[in-house]
NUDREN-863586 format. One line per field, with one value per residue (C-alpha): residue number from 1; residue in three letters; x, y, z. Coordinates in steps of 0.1 Angstrom, whole numbers, plus 5000, padded with zeros to 4 digits. Layout:
resi	c(NUM | ...)
resn	c(ALA | ...)
X	c(X | ...)
Y	c(Y | ...)
Z	c(Z | ...)
***
This chain:
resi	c(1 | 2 | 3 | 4 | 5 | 6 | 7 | 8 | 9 | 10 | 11 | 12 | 13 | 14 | 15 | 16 | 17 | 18 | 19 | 20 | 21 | 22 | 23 | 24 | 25 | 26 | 27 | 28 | 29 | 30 | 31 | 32 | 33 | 34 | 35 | 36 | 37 | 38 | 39 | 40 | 41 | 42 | 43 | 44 | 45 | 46 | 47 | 48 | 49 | 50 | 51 | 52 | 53 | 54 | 55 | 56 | 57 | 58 | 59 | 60 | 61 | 62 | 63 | 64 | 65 | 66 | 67 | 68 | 69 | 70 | 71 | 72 | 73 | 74 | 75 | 76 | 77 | 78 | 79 | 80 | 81 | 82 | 83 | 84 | 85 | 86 | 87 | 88 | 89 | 90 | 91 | 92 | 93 | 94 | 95 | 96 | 97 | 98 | 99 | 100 | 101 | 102 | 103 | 104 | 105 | 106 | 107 | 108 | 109 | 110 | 111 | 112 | 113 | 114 | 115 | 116 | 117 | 118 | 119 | 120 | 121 | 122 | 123 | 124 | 125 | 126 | 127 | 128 | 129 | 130 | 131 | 132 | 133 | 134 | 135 | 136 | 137 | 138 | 139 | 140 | 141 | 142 | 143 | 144 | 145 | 146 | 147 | 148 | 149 | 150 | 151 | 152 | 153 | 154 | 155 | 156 | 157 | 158 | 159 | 160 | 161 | 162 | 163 | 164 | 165 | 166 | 167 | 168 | 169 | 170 | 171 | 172 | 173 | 174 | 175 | 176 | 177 | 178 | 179 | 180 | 181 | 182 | 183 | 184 | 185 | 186 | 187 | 188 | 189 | 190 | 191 | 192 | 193 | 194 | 195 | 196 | 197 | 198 | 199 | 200 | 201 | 202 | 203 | 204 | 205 | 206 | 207 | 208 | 209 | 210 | 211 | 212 | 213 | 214 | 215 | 216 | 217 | 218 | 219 | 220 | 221 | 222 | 223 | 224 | 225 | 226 | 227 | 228 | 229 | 230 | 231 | 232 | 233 | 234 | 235 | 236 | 237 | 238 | 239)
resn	c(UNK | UNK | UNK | UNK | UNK | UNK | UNK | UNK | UNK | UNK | UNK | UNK | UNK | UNK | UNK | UNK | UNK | UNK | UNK | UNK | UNK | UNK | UNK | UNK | UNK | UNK | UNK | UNK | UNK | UNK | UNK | UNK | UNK | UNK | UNK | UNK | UNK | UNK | UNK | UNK | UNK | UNK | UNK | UNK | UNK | UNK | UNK | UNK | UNK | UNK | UNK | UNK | UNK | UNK | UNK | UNK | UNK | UNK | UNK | UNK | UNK | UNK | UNK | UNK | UNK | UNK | UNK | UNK | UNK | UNK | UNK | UNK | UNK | UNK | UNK | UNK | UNK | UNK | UNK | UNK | UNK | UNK | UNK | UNK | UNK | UNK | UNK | UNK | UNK | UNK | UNK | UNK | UNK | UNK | UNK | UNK | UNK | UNK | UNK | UNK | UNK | UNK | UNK | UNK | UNK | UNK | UNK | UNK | UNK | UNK | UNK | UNK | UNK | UNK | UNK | UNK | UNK | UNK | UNK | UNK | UNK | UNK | UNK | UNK | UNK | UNK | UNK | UNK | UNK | UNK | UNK | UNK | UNK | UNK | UNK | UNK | UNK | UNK | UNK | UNK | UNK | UNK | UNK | UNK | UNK | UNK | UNK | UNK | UNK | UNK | UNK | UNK | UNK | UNK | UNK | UNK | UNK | UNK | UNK | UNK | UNK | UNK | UNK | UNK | UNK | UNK | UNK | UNK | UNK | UNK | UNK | UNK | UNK | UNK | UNK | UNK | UNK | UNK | UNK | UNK | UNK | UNK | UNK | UNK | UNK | UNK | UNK | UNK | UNK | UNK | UNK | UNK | UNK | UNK | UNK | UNK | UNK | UNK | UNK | UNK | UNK | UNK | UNK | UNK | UNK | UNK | UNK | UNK | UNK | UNK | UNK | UNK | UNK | UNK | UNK | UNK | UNK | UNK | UNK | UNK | UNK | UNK | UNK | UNK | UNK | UNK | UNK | UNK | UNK | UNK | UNK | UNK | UNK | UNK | UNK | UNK | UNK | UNK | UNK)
X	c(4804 | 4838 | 4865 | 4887 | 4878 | 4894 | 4875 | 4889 | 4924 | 4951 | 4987 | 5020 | 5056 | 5081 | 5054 | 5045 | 5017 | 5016 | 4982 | 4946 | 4908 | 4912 | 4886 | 4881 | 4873 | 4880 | 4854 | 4856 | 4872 | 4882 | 4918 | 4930 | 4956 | 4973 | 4990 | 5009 | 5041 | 5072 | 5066 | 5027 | 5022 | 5014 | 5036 | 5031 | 4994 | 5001 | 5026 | 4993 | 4968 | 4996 | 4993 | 5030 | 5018 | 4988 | 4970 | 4973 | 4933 | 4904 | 4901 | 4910 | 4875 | 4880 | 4851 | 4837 | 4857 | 4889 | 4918 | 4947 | 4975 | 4954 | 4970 | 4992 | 5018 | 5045 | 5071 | 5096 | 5133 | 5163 | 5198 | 5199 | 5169 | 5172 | 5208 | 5190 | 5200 | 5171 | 5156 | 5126 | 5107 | 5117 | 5106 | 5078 | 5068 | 5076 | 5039 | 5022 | 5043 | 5013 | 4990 | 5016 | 5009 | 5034 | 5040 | 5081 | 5073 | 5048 | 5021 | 5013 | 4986 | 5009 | 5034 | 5010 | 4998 | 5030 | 5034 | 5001 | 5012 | 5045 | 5025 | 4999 | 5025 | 5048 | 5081 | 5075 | 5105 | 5124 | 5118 | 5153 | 5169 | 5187 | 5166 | 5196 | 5205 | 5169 | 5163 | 5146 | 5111 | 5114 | 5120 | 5091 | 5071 | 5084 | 5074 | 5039 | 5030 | 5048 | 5020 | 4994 | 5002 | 4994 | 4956 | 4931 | 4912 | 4935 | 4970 | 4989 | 5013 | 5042 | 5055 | 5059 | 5072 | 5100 | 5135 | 5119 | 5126 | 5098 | 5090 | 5089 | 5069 | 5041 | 5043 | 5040 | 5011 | 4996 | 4995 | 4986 | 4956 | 4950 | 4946 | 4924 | 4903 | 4898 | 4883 | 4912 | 4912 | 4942 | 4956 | 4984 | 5009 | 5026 | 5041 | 5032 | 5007 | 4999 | 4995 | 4973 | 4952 | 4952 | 4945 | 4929 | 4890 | 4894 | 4920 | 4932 | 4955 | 4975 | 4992 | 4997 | 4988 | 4953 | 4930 | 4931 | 4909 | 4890 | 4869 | 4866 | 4891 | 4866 | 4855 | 4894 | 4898 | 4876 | 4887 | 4909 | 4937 | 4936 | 4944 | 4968 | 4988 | 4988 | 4978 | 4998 | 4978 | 4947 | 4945 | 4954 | 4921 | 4896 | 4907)
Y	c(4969 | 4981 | 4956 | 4980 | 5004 | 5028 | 5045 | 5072 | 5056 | 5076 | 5063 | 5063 | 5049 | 5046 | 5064 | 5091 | 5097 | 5108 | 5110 | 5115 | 5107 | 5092 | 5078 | 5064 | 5035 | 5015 | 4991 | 4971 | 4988 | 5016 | 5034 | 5053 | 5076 | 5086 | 5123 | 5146 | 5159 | 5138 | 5127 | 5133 | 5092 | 5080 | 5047 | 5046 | 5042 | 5015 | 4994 | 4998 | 4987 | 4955 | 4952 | 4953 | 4985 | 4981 | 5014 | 5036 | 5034 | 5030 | 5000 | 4990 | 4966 | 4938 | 4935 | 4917 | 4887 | 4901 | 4880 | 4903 | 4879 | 4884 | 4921 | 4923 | 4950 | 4965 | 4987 | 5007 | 4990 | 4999 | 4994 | 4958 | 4947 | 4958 | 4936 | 4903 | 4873 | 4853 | 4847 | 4862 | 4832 | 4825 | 4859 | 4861 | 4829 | 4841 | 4864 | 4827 | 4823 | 4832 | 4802 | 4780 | 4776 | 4748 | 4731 | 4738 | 4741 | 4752 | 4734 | 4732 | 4757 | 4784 | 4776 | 4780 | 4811 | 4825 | 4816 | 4832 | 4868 | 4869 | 4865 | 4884 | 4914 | 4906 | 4892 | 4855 | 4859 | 4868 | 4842 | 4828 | 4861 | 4872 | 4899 | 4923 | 4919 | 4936 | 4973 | 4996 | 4991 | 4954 | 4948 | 4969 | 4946 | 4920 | 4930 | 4937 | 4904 | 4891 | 4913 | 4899 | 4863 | 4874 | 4888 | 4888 | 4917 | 4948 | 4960 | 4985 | 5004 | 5025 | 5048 | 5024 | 5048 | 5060 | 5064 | 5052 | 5073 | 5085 | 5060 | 5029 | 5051 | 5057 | 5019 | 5009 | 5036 | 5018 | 4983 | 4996 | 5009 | 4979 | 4964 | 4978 | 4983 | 4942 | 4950 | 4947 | 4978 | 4999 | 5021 | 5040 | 5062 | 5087 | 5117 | 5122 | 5147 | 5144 | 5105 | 5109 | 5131 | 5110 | 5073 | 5077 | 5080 | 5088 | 5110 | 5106 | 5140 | 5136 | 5167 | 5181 | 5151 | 5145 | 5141 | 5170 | 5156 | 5123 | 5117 | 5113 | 5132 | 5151 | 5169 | 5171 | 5193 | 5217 | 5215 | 5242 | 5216 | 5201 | 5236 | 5244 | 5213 | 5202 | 5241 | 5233 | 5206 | 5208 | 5240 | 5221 | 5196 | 5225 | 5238)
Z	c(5058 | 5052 | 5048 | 5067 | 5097 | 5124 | 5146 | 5170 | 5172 | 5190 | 5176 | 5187 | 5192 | 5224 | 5241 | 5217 | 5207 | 5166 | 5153 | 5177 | 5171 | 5136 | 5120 | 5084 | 5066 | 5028 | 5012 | 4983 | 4953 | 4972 | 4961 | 4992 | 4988 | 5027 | 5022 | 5047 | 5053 | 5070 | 5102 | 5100 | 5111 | 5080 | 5083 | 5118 | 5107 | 5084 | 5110 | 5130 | 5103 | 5098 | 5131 | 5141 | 5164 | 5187 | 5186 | 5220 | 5216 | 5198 | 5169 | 5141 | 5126 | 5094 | 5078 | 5045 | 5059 | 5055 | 5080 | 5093 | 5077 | 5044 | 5034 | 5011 | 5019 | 4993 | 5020 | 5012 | 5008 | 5024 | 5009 | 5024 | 5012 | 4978 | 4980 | 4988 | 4972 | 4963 | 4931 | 4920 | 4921 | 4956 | 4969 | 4950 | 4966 | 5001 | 5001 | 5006 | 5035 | 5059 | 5041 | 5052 | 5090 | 5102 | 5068 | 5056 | 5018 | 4996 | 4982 | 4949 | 4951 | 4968 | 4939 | 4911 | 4924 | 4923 | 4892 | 4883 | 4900 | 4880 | 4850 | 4861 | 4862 | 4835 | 4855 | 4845 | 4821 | 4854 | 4875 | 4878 | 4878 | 4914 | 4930 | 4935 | 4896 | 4887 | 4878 | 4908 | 4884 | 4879 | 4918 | 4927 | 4902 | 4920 | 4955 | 4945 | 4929 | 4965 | 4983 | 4958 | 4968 | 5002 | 4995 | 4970 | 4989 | 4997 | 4993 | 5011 | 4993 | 5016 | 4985 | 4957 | 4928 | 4954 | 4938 | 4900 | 4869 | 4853 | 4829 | 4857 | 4884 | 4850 | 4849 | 4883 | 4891 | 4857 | 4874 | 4906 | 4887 | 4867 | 4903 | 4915 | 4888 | 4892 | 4926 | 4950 | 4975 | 4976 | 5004 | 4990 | 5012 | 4986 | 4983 | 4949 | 4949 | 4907 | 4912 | 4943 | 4923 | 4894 | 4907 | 4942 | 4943 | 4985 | 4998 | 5036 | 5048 | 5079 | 5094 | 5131 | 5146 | 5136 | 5103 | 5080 | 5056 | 5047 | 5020 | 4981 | 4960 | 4946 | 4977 | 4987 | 4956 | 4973 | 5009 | 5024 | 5034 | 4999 | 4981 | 5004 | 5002 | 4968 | 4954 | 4920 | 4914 | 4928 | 4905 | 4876 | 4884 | 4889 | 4856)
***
């Protein structure tokens, strides 16, 4: 079974509608790349997988006992946000905030696991730092091993070499990769066409309100809305 589902779910926002009769699914190991232009409803559709939009209609199934509060999510900052003044350990901390229930602290578990993500990723030598001191890569690094705190199953990514230079977006796609070559599913939205084409093993095209294309990257390479979206590079893979 598929730890994550939609099936013929119409989507929308302030009572319009965005995206119609999608349908597509992620299991276990799966790296899902989400491509369209802007405005297409690609992070309307991950608000709605989060479930901080409730889809017009149709559903959304967890399978392979995956829990709603147990996806990890990396979004995209704004100006504010990237200004926050906590330290890294503290926000890093702040993914176990859903296995807290009621409890006002974190328990030693939480805390070592934490500690276990910045290592995991290569920050622990950051811990102490303020958030707003770090570079653009190093604060990305730092949101994702938030988001892995949060699940040991599935992470969704909204654009997570956005704004990087070159070097730090190679770097992050790298971990992102290292990821999910562990086994944790990934659901990507990017607008990175040579990354998508790179990393995913299942593209998911968005465009004029409904699903242009879903299905494994290789077949995408073939399909007509593949080659006309990402022409450049799609002829650079069939090469």
């Amino acid at each position: 079974m598929p730890q994550l589902e939609c099936q013929d779910i119409v989507l929308g926002y302030e009572g319009n509608v965005v995206i119609t009769d999608l349908s597509f699914s992620a299991s276990e190991g799966d790296y899902l790349c989400i491509l369209g232009e802007n405005g297409s409803g690609k992070s309307t559709l991950m608000k709605t997988i989060l479930m901080l939009n409730t889809p017009v209609s149709g559903q959304i199934i967890l399978g392979d006992g995956l829990k709603a509060n147990e996806i990890g999510y990396l979004p995209q900052q704004n100006i504010v946000q990237k200004d926050f003044p906590a330290s890294v350990r503290e926000v890093v901390r702040s993914g176990c905030l859903n296995r807290c229930g009621w409890r006002p602290f974190y328990n030693k578990t939480e805390k070592q696991m934490a500690e276990d993500n910045m290592d995991r990723l290569g920050i622990s030598s950051l811990a102490k730092r303020c958030y707003r001191e770090l570079s653009g890569g190093q604060q990305q690094r730092v949101l994702l091993a938030r988001a892995l705190c949060a699940t040991q199953k599935i992470l969704l990514l909204d654009e997570p070499a956005a704004g990087l230079d070159p070097s730090a977006s190679l770097s992050m796609y790298s971990l992102i990769s290292s990821l999910n070559s562990e086994g944790i599913t990934v659901i990507m939205i990017s607008h990175d066409i040579a990354a998508a084409l790179e990393y995913a093993s299942h593209i998911l095209h968005l465009g004029g309100g409904s699903c242009l294309f879903f299905g494994s990257k290789e077949d995408y390479l073939k399909n007509r809305s593949g080659s006309m979206f990402a022409k450049p590079e799609v002829d650079k893979w069939l090469k």
